[in-house]
N, C-alpha and C positions, 0 to 999 in steps of 0.2 A: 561596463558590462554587468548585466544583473547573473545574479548568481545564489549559491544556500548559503545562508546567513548563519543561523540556528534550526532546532529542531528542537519541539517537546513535545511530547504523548503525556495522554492520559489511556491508562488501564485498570477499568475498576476490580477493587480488591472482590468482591463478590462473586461467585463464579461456580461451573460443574466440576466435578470427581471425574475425570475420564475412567477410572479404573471402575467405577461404580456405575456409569454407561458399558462401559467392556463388559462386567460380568452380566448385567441386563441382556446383552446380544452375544454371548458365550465366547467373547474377544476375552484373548487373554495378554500377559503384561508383554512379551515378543511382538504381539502386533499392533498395540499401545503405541509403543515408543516404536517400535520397528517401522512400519508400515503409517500410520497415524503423527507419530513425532511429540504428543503433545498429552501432560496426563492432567492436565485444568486448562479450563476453558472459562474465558474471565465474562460476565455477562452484566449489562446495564441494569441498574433496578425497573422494575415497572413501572416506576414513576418517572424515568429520565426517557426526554426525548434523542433524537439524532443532536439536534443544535444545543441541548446540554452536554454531550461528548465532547462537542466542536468547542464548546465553551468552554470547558474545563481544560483541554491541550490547549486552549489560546491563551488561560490566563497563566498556566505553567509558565508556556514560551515569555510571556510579560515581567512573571518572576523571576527568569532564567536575564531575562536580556533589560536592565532598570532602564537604560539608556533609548530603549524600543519603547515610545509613547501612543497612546492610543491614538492621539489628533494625528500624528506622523504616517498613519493606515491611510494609503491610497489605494487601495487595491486588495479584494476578501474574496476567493475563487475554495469553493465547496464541492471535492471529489464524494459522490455516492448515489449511488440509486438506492436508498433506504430512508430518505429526508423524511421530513414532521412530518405525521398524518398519512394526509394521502398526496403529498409530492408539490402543490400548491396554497402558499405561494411558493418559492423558490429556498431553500434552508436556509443559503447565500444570509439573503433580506434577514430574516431571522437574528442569525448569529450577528450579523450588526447591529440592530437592538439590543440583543440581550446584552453585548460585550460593550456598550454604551458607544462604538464609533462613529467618527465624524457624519453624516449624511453626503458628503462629495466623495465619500467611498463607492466605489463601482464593486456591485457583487453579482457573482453570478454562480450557480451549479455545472458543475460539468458530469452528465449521467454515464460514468463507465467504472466497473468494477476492478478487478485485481491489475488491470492495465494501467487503473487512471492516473499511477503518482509519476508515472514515467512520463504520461500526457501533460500532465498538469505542469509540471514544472516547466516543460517549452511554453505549455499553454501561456503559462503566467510570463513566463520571460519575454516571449516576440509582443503580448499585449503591455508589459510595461514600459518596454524598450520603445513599442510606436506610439503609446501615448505618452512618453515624457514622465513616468510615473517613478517613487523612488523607492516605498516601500508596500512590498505585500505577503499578506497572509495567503497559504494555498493549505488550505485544512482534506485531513481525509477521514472519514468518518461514515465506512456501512455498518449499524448493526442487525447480523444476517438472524439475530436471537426474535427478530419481529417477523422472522420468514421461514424459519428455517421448523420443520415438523419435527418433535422430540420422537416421535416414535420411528422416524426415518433412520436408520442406520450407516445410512449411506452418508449422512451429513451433518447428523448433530452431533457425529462424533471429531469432525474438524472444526467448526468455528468460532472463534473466541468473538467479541466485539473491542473497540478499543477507538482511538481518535490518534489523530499526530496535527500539528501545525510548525508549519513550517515559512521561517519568514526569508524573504525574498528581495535583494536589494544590491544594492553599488559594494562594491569595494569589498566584497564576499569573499571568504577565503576558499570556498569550494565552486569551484565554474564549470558548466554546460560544455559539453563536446560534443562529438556527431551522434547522431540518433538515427535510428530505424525505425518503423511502424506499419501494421499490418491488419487489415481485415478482413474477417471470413463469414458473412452473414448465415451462409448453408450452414453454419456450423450452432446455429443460433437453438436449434431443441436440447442440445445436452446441457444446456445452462440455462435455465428459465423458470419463470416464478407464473402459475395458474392460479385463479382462485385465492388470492394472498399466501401461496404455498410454494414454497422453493422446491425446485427439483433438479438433479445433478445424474448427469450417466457418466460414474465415474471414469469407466473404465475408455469411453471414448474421450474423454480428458486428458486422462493419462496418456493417450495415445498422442495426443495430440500437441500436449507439452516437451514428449519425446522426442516427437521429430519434427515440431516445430523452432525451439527455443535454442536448443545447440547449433543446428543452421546460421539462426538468424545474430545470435552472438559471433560463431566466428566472419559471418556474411560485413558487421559491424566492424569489428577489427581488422578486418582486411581492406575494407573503406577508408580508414583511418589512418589505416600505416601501421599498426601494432601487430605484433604477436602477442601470442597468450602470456612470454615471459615479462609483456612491460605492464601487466595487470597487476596488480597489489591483490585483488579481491573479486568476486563475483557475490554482488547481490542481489538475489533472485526471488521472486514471490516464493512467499511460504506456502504452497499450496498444500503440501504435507511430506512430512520425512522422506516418503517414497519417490514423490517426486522430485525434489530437490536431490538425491540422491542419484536417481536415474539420471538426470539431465549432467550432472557431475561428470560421472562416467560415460556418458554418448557423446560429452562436448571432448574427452579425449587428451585437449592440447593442455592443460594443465592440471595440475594435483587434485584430486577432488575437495584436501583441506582448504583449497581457496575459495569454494564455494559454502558462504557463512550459511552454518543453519544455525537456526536460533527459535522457537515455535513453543519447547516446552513446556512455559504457561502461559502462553498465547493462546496460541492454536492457529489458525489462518484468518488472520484480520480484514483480510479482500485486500482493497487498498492499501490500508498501514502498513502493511507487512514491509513492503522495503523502506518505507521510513523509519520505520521500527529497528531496523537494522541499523542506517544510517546514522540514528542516534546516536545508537548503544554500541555500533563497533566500530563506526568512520569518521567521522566530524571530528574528535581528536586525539586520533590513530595519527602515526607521521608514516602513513598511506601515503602517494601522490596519484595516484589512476586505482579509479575504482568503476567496475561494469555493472550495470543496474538491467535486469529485464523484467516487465510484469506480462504477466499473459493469462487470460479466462473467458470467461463472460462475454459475449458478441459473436462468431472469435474474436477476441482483438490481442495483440500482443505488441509492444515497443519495449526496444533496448535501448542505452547507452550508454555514454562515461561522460562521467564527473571525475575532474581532475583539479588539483592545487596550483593554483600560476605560480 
């Protein structure tokens, strides 16, 4: 059974003052941290592409795991709608050059935002499992710093950029469990990029994380067979303190301290955010069930649990 192997990010040290965007927009330190979650915001240099991100979380993961060889990559699957340039060729192709991999590596992009790592990791497991594959990279990697309007208030005050890789293989000590998944195309103006320019209606986001995300978590564990009490954790997209908060308190069946925030000096990574997580508070926690949900961008939204055999 394929399953998370490891995980490493890269978050570059360079980055905004949140509290120096607050005082720009007469935000002050309560809705910083209150409302917002997050007082730096990490951002790529001008000189680094999407697939130098990818590259950098890959060669961590490579440092991190001596045993994990390059030749050993069968499989390099690229979460982001921010890739090189202008989207072609694929980032995928990219970052297998640049990370010097074999060429019988199958790469490919998968274009979804704050949903994708929940995507991706089925994505990656049903394609390794049907083709006989043993190990793979599943990178995520938007930086929204190439989209996102500085003088917009509504959203250059959430998002950091950042990457995670995450490798994928046999004998995994963290394994796939039932998943959910869900799309709402009508829902596709409050999240959309014009003219190379991000745009976000917050407020029907929020609405929309409300009462969409705690449904569809307890909808998940009652598929399952669990109650709230056999979770260890909820790891949920960072899409900012307020929402992660909210969705705590509307999901009701357990403590809201179960629900990890962590964003501080992130901010909202799109993607990474629950890898981000998985890093730094799960992989080795002696957690045994942990509940993952992403949801944005599309609409799109997937839950599930990852659990220890």
């Amino acid at each position: 059974m394929i399953g998370i192997k490891s995980i490493a990010s890269y978050v570059p040290k360079a980055g905004v003052d949140n509290y120096a965007q607050g005082a720009k927009f007469a935000k002050d330190e309560d809705f910083i941290l209150g409302k917002i979650g997050s007082a730096f915001l990490p951002r790529k240099d001008a000189t680094q592409e999407t697939s130098d991100l990818c590259v950098e979380a890959v060669n961590a993961l490579f440092a991190n795991n001596p045993q994990l060889k390059r030749e050993s990559i069968d499989a390099l699957i690229v979460v982001t709608q921010n890739g090189d340039e202008e989207g072609l060729p694929h980032t995928a192709a990219i970052v297998q050059d640049k990370l010097g991999l074999p060429t019988h590596v199958a790469a490919f992009d998968i274009s979804l935002g704050c949903s994708g790592y929940v995507y991706g990791i089925y994505a990656m497991k049903g394609f390794m499992e049907a083709a006989g594959l043993k190990n793979g990279l599943l990178i995520t990697a938007d930086p929204y710093s190439k989209i996102v309007d500085p003088e917009d208030r509504n959203t250059t005050m959430l998002f950091g950029d950042a990457a995670t890789a995450t490798w994928m293989g046999e004998d995994a000590p963290w394994q796939l469990g039932k998943a959910k998944f869900g799309t709402d195309g009508s829902g596709a103006p409050h999240l959309k990029v014009s003219d190379g320019v991000f745009f976000m209606n917050g407020r029907q986001v929020f609405n929309f994380a409300l009462l969409k995300v705690p449904a569809h978590l307890h909808e998940l564990l009652d598929e399952s067979g669990f109650s709230a009490d056999d979770i260890d954790a909820f790891c949920i997209h960072q899409g900012s303190a307020a929402i992660v908060d909210a969705v705590a308190r509307r999901f009701e069946a357990a403590p809201p301290e179960k629900f990890v925030k962590d964003m501080l000096e992130t901010g909202n990574t799109v993607s990474s955010s629950v890898p981000l997580l998985l890093e730094k508070h799960v992989l080795d926690s002696s957690w045994k069930r942990v509940a993952l949900s992403g949801f944005g961008v599309g609409l799109s939204w997937g839950s599930a649990i990852i659990y220890r055999p």
